[in-house]
C-alpha positions in Angstrom: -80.9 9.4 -59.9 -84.1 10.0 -58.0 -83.5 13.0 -56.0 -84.1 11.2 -52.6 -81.2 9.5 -53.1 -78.9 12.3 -53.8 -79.8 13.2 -50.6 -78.8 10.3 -48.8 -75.2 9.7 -49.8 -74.5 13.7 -49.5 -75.4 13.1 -45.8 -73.3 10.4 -45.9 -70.2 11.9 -47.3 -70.8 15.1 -44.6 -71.2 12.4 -41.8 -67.6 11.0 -42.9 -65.9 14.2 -43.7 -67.2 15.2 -39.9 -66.0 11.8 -38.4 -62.5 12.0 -40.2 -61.5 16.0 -38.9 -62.8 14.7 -35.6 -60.1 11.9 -35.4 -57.6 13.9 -36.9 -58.0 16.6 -33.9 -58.1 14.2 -31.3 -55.5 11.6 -32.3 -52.2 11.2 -29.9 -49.4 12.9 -30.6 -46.4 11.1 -31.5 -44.0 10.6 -29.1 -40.6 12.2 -29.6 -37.2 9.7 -28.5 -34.8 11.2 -25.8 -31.1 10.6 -25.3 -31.2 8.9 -21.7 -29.9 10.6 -18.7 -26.5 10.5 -17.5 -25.9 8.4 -14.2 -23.6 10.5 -12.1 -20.9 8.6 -10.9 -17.7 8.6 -8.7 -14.1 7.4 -9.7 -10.7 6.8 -9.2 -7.5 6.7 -11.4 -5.9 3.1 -11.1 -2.7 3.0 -9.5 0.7 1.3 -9.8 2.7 1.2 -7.3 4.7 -1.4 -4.1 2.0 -2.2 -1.6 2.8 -4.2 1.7 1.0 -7.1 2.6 -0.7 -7.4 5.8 -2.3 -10.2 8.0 -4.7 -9.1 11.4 -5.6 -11.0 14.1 -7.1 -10.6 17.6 -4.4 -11.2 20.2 -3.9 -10.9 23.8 -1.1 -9.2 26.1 0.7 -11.4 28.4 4.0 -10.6 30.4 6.6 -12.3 29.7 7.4 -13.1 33.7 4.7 -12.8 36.0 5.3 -14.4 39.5 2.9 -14.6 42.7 4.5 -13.6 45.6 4.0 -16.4 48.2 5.8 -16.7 51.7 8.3 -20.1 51.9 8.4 -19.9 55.6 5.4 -19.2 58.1 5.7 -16.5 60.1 3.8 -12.7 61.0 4.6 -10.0 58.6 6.5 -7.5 60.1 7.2 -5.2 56.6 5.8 -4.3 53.5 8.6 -2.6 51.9 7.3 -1.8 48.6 4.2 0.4 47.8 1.5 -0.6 45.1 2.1 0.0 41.3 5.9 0.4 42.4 8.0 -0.6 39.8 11.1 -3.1 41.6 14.1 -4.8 40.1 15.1 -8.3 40.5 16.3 -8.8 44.0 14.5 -5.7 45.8 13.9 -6.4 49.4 10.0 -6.4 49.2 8.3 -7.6 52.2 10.0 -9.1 55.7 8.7 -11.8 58.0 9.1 -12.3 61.8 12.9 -14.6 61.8 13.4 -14.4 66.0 12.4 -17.8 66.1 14.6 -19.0 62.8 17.4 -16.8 64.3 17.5 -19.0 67.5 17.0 -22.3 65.7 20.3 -21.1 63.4 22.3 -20.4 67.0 21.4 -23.4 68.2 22.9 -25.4 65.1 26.2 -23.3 65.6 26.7 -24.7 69.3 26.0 -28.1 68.2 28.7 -27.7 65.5 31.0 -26.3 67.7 30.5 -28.9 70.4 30.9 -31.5 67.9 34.1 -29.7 66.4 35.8 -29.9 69.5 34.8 -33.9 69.7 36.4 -34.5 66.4 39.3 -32.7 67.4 40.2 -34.5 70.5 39.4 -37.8 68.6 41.7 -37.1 66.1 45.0 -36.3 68.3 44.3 -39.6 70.2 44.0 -41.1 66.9 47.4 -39.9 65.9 48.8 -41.1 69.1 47.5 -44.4 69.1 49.2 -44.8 65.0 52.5 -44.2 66.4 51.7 -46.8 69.8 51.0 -49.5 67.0 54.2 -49.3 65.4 55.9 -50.8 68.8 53.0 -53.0 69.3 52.1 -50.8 72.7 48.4 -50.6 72.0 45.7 -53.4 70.2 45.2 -53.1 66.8 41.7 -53.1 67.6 42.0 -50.0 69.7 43.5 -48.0 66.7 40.4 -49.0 64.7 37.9 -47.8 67.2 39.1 -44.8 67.9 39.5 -44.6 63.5 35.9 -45.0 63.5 35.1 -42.5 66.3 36.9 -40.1 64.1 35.3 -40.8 61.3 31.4 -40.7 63.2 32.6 -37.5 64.9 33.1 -36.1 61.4 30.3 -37.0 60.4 28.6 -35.5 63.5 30.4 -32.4 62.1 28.9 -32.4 58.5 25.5 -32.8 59.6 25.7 -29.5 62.2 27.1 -28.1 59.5 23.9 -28.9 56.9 21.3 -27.9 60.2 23.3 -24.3 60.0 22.9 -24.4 56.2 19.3 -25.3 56.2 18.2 -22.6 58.9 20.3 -19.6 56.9 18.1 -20.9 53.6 14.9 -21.0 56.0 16.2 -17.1 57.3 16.8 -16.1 54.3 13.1 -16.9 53.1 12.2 -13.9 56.0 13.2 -11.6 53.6 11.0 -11.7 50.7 13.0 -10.1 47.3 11.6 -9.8 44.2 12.3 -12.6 41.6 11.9 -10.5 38.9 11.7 -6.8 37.4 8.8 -5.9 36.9 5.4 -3.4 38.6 4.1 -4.4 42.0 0.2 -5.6 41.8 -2.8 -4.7 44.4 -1.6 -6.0 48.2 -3.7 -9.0 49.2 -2.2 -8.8 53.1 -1.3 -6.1 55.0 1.2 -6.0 57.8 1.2 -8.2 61.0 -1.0 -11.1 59.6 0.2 -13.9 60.2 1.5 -16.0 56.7 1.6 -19.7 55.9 3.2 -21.4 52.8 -0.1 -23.1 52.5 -1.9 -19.8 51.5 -2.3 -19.6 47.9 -3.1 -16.2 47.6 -0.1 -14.5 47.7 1.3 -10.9 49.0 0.7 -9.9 45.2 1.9 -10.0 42.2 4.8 -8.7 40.6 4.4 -9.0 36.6 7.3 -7.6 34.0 5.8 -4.7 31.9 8.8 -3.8 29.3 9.3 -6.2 27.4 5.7 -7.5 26.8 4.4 -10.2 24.6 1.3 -10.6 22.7 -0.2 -13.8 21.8 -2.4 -14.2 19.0 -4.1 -16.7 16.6 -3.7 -17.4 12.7 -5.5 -19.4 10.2 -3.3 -22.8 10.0 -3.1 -21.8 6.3 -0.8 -19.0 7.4 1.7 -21.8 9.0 3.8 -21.5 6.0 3.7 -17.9 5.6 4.5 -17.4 9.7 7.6 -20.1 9.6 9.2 -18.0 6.8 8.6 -14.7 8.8 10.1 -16.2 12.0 13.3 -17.3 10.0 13.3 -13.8 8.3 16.5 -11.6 9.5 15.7 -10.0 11.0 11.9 -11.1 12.1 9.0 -9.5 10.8 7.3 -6.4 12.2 4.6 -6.7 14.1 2.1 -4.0 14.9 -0.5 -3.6 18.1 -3.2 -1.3 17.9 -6.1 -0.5 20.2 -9.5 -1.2 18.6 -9.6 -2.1 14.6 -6.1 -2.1 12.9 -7.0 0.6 10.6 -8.5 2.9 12.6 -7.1 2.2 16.4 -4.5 3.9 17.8 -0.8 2.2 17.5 0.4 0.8 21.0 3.5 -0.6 19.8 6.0 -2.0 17.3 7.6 -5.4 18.2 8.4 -8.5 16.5 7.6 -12.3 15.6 9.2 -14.1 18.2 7.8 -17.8 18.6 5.2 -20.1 16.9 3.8 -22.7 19.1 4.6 -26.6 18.5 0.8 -27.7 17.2 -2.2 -26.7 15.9 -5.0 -26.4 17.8 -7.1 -29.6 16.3 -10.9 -28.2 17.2 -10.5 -24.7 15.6 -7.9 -24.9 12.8 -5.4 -22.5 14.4 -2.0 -21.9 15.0 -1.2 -19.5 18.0 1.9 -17.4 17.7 3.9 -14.8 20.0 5.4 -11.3 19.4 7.8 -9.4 21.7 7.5 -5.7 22.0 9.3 -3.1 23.5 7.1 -1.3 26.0 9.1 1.9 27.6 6.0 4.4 27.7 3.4 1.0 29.1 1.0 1.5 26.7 0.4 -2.4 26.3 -0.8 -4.0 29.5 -1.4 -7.4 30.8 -4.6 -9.0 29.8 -5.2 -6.1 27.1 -7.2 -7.3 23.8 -5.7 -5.9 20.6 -5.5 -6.0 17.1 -2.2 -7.3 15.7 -0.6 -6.9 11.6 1.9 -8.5 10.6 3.7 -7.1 6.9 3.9 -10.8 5.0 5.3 -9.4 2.1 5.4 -6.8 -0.8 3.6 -6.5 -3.9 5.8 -5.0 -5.9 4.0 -3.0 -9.5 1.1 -3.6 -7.8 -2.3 -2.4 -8.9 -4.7 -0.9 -6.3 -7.9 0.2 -6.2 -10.2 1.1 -2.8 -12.4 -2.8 -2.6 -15.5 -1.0 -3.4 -14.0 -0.7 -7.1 -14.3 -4.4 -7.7 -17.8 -5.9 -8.3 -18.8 -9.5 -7.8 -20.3 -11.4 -10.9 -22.1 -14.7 -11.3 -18.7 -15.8 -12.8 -16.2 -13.5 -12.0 -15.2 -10.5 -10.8 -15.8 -6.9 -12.5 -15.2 -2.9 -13.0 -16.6 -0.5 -15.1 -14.3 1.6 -17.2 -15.1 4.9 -17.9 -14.6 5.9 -21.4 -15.9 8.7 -23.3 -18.5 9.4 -20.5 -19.4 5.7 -21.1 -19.2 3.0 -19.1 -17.4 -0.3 -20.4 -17.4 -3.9 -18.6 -13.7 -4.8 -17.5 -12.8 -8.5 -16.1 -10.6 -8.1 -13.2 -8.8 -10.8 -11.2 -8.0 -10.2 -7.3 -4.7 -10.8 -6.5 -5.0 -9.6 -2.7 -7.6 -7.7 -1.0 -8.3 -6.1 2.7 -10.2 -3.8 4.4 -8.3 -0.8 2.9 -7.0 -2.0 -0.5 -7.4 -4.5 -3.0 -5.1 -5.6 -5.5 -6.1 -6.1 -9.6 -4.8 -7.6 -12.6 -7.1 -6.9 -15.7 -7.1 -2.9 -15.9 -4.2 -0.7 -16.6 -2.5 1.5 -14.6 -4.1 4.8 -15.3 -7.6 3.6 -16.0 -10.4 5.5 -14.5 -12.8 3.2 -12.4 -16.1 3.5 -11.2 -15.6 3.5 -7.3 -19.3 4.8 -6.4 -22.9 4.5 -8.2 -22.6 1.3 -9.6 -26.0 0.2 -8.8 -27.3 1.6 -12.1 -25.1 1.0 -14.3 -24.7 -1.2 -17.5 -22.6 -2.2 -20.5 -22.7 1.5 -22.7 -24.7 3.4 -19.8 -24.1 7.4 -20.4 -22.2 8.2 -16.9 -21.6 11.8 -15.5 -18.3 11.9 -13.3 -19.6 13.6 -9.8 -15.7 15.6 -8.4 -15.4 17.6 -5.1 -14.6 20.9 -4.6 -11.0 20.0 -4.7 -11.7 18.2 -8.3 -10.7 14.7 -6.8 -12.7 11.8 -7.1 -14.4 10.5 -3.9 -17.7 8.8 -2.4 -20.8 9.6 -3.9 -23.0 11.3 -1.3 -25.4 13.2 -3.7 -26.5 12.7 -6.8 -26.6 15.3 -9.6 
């Protein structure tokens, strides 16, 4: 081989041992495969136990008597005997109107009654005298009847005096207003020495019953079924009113299903229904808004979980299972659920359920169980 050529392929073979250290010092390292990282999770135990039902609704406080005290007679009003926010019994004396003038009218009927009295008293001893002169003939026959019928106009006479008397002790009786029913005294519209007409529609005040109270509310007309069998319950079932939300809002009172209305209302699908409570300390008050529950039954072997347990699925509903520090899809079905509590069939009681950091989780995901300082399970505020 001529020695030029030598030359050439030993440069060649240098330029490739070169090129093939070069690539072997620069190449990428291969990368090495990790476990993935546990998803830190919250969770609760599954638990079997008897849960009430409950159904809430928005309802409204209304006395069961409230009446607007209105004068029957006219007259000036003399006396206000009650003070405002004064709590009166049925028949208290509240208020009294000027009667001189009903007074005088009532004497009056008494005189003509008396004056008539006397009439029919001197009719009827002629009368008697005139039956036994018929029985010898000494008088007309038709002299007996006419002084009959003088007795029996005189009597008459006699029974109307009597109704004038009746009708002005009803008309002086009406000067002395007294409360219809039991119940607090309302704001005073008219103070003392106005003059009152049975015209005016606005009343003294009011006086409006306080204990007992009702509250009136409105239910699905799904829940007519469920409301008839409560009513018919004995005794009736509980009902609960609390100020603000039902789960949170403080408990005015315990009282119970008293009365479901005759129809449903036709434009929004709703059947109104009343409750009577017992109301000693006041704490429900006319026109008050509250939130009402009514206990519709027991669920007993129940299993409940908080509602942020259950996820929602194209097809159905779901949990995830821990197992192993694994997470495992389980199909639950919701038997009842609320703002509290929701009730499961699918897991067993016992099971441990992902109740916070779902959002990353999968079928298999590696799941580290987040615990408080108390080592109970509970919302996942931070993640580890």
């Amino acid at each position: 081989m001529p020695k030029h050529t030598r030359t050439v392929f030993i440069a060649i073979a240098v330029v490739a041992i070169v090129a093939a250290t070069s690539w072997s010092l620069t190449r990428p390292a291969t990368a090495k495969v990790s476990a993935p990282a546990a998803i830190p999770v919250r969770t609760i135990k599954v638990l079997e136990q008897d849960v009430p039902l409950f159904v809430s609704g928005l309802g409204s406080v209304l006395s069961l008597h409230s009446v607007v005290v209105r004068p029957q007679v006219d007259g000036i009003l003399t006396r206000i005997q009650v003070k405002e926010g004064q709590v009166v019994k049925a028949g208290d004396l509240l208020a009294t109107i000027d009667d001189r003038a009903i007074r005088a009218s009532l004497e009056q009927a008494k005189a003509q009654l008396a004056q008539s009295q006397a009439q029919l008293d001197v009719a009827q001893v002629d009368l008697k005298r005139y039956r036994l002169l018929t029985t010898d003939n000494s008088i007309s026959k038709q002299t007996f009847d006419q002084q009959q019928a003088l007795v029996h106009q005189l009597s008459a006479t006699v029974q109307g005096n009597q109704a004038s008397i009746n009708a002005a002790q009803v008309q002086l009786s009406y000067t002395q207003i007294r409360s219809p029913v039991t119940g607090r005294v309302g704001i005073r519209n008219v103070d003392e020495g106005n003059f009152l007409r049975v015209s005016d529609s606005i009343g003294l005040f009011t006086v409006t019953q306080i204990d007992p109270i009702a509250v009136e509310f409105s239910l699905p007309q799904q829940m007519l079924p469920t409301l008839q069998g409560l009513i018919a319950a004995s005794p009736p079932a509980p009902v609960r009113a609390f100020l603000g939300d039902g789960d949170t809002g403080n408990l005015l009172g315990q009282g119970h299903l008293s009365l479901i209305d005759n129809q449903v209302a036709a434009t929004t699908g709703t059947i109104r229904a009343k409750a009577e409570f017992d109301n000693p300390k006041d704490q429900l008050w006319p026109g008050q808004l509250v939130t009402i529950k009514i206990q519709t039954g027991l669920e007993r072997n129940a299993l409940k979980v908080p509602p942020q347990v259950v996820q929602r699925g194209i097809d159905q509903h779901f949990a995830y299972r821990v197992k192993d520090n694994k997470v495992e899809v389980v199909p639950v079905k919701v038997v009842y659920q609320d703002s509290e509590q929701t009730l499961i069939s699918g897991p067993h009681a016992g099971d441990e359920l992902v109740s916070d950091g779902q959002s990353r989780l999968k079928a298999g995901s590696r799941v580290d169980v987040v615990r408080d300082a108390t080592g109970e399970n509970g919302q996942l505020e931070t993640a580890r």
